[in-house]
C-alpha positions as CSV (number, residue, x, y, z in Angstrom):
1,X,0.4,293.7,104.7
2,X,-1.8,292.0,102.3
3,X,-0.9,290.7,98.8
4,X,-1.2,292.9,96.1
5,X,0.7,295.6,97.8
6,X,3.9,297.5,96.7
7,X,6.4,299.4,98.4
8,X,8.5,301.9,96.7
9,X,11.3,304.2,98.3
10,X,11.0,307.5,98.3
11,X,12.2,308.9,94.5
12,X,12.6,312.2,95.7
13,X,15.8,314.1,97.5
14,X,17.1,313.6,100.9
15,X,14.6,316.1,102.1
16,X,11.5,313.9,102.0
17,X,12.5,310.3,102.8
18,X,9.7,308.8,103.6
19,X,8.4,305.5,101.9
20,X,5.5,305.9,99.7
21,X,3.1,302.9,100.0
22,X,1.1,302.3,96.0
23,X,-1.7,299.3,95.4
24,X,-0.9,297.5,92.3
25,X,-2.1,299.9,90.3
26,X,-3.8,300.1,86.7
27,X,-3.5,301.5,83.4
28,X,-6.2,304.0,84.5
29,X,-5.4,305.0,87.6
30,X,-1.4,306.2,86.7
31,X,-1.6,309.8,87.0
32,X,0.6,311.6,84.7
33,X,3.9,312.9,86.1
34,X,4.1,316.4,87.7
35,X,6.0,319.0,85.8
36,X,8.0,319.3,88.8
37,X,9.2,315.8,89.2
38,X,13.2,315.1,89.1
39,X,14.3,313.8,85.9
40,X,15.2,309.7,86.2
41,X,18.5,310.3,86.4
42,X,18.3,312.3,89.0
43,X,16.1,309.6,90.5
44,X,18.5,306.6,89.8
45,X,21.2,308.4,91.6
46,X,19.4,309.5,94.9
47,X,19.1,305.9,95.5
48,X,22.5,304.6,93.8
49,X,24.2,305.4,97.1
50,X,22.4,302.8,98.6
51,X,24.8,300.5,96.3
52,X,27.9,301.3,98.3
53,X,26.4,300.1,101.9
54,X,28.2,297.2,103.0
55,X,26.9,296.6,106.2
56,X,23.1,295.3,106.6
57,X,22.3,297.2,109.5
58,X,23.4,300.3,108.3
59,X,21.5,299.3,105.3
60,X,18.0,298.9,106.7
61,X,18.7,302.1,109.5
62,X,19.1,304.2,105.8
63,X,15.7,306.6,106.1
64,X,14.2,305.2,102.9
65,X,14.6,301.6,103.8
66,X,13.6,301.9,107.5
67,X,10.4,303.5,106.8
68,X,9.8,301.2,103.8
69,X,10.2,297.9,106.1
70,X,8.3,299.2,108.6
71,X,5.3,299.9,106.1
72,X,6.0,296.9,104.1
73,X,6.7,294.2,107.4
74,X,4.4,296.0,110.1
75,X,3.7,293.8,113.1
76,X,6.3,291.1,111.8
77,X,9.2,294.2,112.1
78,X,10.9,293.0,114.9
79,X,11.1,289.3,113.6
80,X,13.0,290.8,110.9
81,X,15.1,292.5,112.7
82,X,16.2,290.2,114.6
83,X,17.5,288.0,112.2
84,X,20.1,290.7,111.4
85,X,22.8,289.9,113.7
86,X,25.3,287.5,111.6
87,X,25.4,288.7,107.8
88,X,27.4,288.3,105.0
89,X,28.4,290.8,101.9
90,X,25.6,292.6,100.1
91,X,25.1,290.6,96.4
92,X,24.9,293.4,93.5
93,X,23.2,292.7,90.2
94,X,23.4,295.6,88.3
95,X,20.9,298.4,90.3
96,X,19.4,295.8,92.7
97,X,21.3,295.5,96.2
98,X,20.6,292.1,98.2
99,X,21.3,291.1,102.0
100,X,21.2,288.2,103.7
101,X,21.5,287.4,107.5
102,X,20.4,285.1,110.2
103,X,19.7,285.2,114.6
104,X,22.5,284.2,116.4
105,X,23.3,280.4,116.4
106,X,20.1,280.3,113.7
107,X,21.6,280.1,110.4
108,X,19.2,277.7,108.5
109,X,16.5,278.2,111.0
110,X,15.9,281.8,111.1
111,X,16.9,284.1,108.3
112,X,15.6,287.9,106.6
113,X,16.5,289.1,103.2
114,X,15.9,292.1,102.0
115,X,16.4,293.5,98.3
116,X,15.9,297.1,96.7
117,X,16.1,297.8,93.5
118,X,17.7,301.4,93.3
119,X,17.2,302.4,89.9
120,X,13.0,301.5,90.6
121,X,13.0,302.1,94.1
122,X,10.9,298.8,95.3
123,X,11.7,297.0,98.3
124,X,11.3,293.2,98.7
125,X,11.7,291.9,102.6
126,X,11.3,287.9,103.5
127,X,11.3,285.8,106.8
128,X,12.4,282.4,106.8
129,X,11.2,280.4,110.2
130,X,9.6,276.9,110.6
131,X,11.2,276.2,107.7
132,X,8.8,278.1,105.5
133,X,9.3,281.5,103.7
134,X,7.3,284.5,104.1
135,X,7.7,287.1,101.2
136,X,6.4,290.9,101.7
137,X,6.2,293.8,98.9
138,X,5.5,291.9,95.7
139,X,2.4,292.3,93.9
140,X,1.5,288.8,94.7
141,X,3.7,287.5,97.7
142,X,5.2,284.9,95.6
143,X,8.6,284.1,95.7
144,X,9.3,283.8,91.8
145,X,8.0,287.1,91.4
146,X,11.0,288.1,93.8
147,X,14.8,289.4,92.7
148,X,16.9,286.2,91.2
149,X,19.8,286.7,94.6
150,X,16.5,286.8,97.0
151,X,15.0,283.5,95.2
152,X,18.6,282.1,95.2
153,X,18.8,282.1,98.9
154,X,15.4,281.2,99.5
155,X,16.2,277.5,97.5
156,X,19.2,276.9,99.0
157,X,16.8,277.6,102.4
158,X,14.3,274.8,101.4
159,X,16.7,272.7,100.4
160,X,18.3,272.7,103.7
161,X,22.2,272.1,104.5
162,X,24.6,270.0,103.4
163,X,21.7,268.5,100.8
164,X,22.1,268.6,97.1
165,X,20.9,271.1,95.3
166,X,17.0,270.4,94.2
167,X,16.6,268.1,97.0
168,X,13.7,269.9,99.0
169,X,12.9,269.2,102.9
170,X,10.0,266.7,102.4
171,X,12.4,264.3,99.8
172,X,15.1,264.9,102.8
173,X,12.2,263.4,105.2
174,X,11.3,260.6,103.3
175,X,14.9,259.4,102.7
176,X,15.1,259.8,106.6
177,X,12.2,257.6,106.8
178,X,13.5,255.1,104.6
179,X,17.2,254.9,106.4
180,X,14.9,254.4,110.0
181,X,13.2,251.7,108.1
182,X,15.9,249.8,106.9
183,X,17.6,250.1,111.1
184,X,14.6,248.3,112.2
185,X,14.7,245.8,109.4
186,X,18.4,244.9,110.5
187,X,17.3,245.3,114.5
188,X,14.6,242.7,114.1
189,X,16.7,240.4,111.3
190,X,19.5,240.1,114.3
191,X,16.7,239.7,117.4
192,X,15.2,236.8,115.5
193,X,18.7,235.1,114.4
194,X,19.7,235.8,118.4
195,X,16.5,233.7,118.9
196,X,17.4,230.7,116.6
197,X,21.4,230.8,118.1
198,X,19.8,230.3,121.5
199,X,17.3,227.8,120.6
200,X,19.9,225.8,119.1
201,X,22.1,226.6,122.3
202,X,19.3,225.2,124.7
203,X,18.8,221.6,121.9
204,X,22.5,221.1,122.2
205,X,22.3,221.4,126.4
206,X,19.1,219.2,126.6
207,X,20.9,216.5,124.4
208,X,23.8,216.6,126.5
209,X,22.0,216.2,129.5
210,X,20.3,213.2,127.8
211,X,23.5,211.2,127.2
């Protein structure tokens, strides 16, 4: 999927489900709405449902959302998927519906998040592996154009666990560098005063041998 591209659940009844795939489109290419289009309320509360899911596989197996990732993630689908298996509670903000979940014995290392905006119908997937972030169904791919609970998780991703918050992965490097630094400082400091003790050891023998 290449940047620039939006997906957007389906905004009409439970008879058509399917995911509707837009390019970011412009003021001149909007076409005006059909006569026969559901009123927005109507809209807003096809998808509201989505709101009550609790569980992130019965989330993403929802028609709308299954056919969405699959047009939004193609080939990367099943790395997605797989990161599904430990989850936590959805996080709600108003019409917008976030998961979060990670592989088995991953957590940290490989993550998806997914986020849908009900009351809009647009769909935000990411990946998180080699501790880097892939974002899919934003008009650019960038993280800060993605939902404030998606970006939340993604920092406290990059900022990796147990560190303080706004302490990224390279600073965490370098003060890792810096502590194996200061052991070989110490490791040499005590090598060369082990040399000295000895060299005063061997004086003191060679003296008494003299006598």
């Amino acid at each position: 999927m290449t940047a620039g591209t939006v997906v957007q659940l389906s905004r009409r009844g439970p008879a058509s489900m399917s995911a509707q795939i837009q390019n970011t489109p412009t003021a001149a290419a909007v076409a005006p709405v059909a006569a026969t289009e559901p009123a927005p309320t109507a809209v807003q509360n096809t998808l509201a449902r989505l709101l009550k899911i609790t569980d992130v596989t019965e989330f993403v197996g929802q028609p709308e959302v299954a056919e969405a990732l699959k047009q939004v993630l193609g080939g990367e689908l099943e790395e997605f998927q797989r990161n599904l298996s430990v989850a936590g509670s959805p996080i709600l903000a108003g019409d917008t519906i976030t998961f979060t979940a990670c592989a088995p014995q991953a957590c940290g290392a490989a993550e998806s998040a997914v986020s849908v905006a009900t009351d809009t119908g647009t769909l935000v997937a990411a990946i998180f592996a080699n501790n880097h972030i892939r974002i899919y169904g934003t008009k650019s791919n960038r993280l800060e154009d993605c939902p404030a609970a998606l970006q939340a998780w993604a920092t406290k991703l990059q900022s990796g666990p147990g560190s303080s918050p706004g302490v990224t992965r390279s600073q965490m490097r370098r003060q890792g560098n810096r502590r194996k630094q200061a052991r070989r400082r110490t490791q040499m400091q005590f090598a060369s005063a082990s040399r000295r003790v000895q060299t005063g050891k061997d004086c003191i023998q060679r003296f008494t041998r003299h006598k």
